[in-house]
Phi, psi and omega in degrees: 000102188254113159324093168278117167265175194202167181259019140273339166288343193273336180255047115220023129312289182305334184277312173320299192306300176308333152354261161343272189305314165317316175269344167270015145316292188284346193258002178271002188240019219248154166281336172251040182284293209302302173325296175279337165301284188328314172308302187302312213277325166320299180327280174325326170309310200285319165306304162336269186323326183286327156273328142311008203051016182279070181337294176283047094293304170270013143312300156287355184261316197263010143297323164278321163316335186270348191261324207256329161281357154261003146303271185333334193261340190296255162335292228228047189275320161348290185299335182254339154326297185267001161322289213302333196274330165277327159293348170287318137032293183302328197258355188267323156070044187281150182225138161255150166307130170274089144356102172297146194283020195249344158308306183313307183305311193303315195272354163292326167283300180337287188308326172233042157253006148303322177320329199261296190296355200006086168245164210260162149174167178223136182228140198231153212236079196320167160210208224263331172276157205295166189241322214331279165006299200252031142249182239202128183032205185103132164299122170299126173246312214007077198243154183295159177259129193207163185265354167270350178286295143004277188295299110033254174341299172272040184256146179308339197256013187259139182312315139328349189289350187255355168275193170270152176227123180282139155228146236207090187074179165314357190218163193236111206261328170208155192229154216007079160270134162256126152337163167230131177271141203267149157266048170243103185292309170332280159338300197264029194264160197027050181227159184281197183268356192259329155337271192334309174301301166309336183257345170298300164009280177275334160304302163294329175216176191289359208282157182252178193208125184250137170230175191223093205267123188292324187279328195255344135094036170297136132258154180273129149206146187236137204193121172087353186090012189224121192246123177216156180282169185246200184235332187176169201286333179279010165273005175272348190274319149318330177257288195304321169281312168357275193300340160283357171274309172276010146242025159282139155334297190284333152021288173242165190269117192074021173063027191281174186245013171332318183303334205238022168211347174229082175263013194212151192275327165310319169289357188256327164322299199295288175333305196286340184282276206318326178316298194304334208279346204281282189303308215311293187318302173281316167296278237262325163322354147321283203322142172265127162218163212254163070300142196245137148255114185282122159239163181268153180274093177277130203256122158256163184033046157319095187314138175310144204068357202248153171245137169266125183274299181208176173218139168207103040240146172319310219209161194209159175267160185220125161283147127245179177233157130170184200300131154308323207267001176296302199299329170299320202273301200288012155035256208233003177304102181247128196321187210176137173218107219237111185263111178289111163270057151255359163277016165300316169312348176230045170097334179294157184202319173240146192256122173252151187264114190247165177283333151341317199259010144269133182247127193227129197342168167271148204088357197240171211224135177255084183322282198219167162239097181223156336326146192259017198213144168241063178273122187288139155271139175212171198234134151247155181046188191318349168317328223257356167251000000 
């Protein structure tokens, strides 16, 4: 049984594979990684029991699999929001304004004469996918971007000063935007509400987010679902180019935005294996073909006193039928064609043979048997000695 490939199976490993890396991407940033392990390590159970036959056990597993993924799209519909929205991404090819380095510069003096002054703020750096979706109020401005606007903004008497401010390019598009606050009790322990905002964010989209801690007068940044502290303001001028490198056209080869979803080679590594073990199992492990097998014919419930002498024919061809991937399973298993001889005792001497009388791996089908006829010789009483 040889595995025929075609160049549609190969574009649709590679469409599976990029699937595949995506989501296991998204679920390494995801809230429902633990969720979904528990979900996996059940499955196996459940195969298991199916294949042992344990009924009421896997009775009870696919009564719970139908109550508990619609638990999972519940809880966690955010996440796969924004999986969808990132796959949408790929065919949308958004390039967002790209900062100047004389902006980087502009938001770097800001920061840190807040920092001396310690006053709070939040500044959110969009990235290739839309943020709308996941904020909350906020003034429209589309103002040039500057540092006196930037301290204006974040002045303690300005009504706005406890939102976010986006920046988009060179201009500051919008001001007291509210944020969605992240639950990663770890991350946020003995951090505010501006934290909370910043890793909601990062959490939710590709964007990166500078906070300002007004009591400890600290900067931040949560970028990726990960908030980590600077040393000083002037750790920001890295991290802000960093993040801005991935949103140049050359970023990647043809300026795609693939990158901002498949960033580690393991994963696409991991994608593209599970893609093959995947077609191996279903395309051609599908496929029904027929094997043919010489087996011997084992004579059972020799009535007492009678000796078996010979069988004719010794051996029988056995069609069997299924899924290539049965015949890979039942491995070295080979049919059996097993003849009940109690009716030797009234005289039969020939046996006709049905797919009734092979006992043949699970999964496999008993086409045809030929010969379809056997006859035994036997010796009774003292003859037989």
């Amino acid at each position: 049984m040889q595995l025929e490939i075609v160049l549609a199976d190969a574009i649709d490993v590679v469409i599976v594979a990029l699937l595949l890396t995506a989501g296991i991407v998204w679920l390494r940033r995801s809230r429902a990684l633990l969720a979904l392990l528990g979900l996996g390590g059940l499955g196996i159970v459940y195969a298991v029991a199916r294949e042992l036959e344990l009924e009421l056990t896997a009775w009870v597993l696919q009564g719970f699999f139908a109550v508990f993924v619609i638990v999972l799209v519940v809880i966690f519909q955010e996440d796969l929001r924004q999986f969808f929205e990132q796959l949408a991404l790929w065919g949308l090819r958004r390039r967002p304004p790209v900062p100047s380095s004389g902006a980087v510069e502009t938001v770097v003096r800001a920061v840190t004469q807040l920092v001396a002054e310690r006053r709070g703020a939040l500044l959110v750096f969009p990235g290739r996918e839309p943020i709308e979706a996941h904020v909350e109020g906020g003034v429209a401005l589309d103002a040039r971007l500057s540092e006196p606007l930037l301290l204006s903004l974040f002045d303690p008497h300005s009504p706005g000063h406890d939102g976010a401010v986006i920046v988009q390019g060179d201009r500051l598009t919008h001001f007291a935007v509210h944020l969605p606050l992240s639950n990663d009790a770890v991350q946020l322990r003995g951090r505010g509400t501006r934290h909370a905002a910043a890793l909601g964010i990062a959490e939710r989209t590709s964007a990166l987010c500078v906070v300002v801690s007004e009591e400890r007068g600290r900067v931040s940044v949560a970028r990726a679902g990960a908030l980590r502290q600077l040393s000083g303001p002037e750790g920001l001028i890295p991290e802000l180019r960093s993040f801005l490198d991935t949103l140049q056209p050359e970023a990647t080869p043809g300026g795609s935005s693939l990158a901002q979803v498949l960033p580690r080679w393991r994963e696409g590594l991991l994608g593209a294996t599970l893609a093959v073990v995947l077609w191996v199992v279903i395309v051609p492990g599908s496929r029904v073909t027929e094997v043919t097998r010489t087996v011997p014919v084992q004579v059972q419930n020799l009535p007492e006193g009678y000796s078996l002498l010979e069988v004719d024919p010794a051996q029988v061809e056995v069609t069997v039928s299924g899924r290539i991937r049965d015949h890979y399973l039942a491995g070295s298993a080979e049919p059996s064609v097993r003849l009940d001889a109690f009716l030797v005792k009234l005289g039969r001497r020939t046996f006709e043979l049905s797919p009734a009388d092979v006992e043949r791996p699970r999964g496999l089908s008993v086409v045809e048997v030929k010969p379809g006829r056997v006859r035994l010789k036997v010796s009774q009483g003292e003859a037989a000695s």
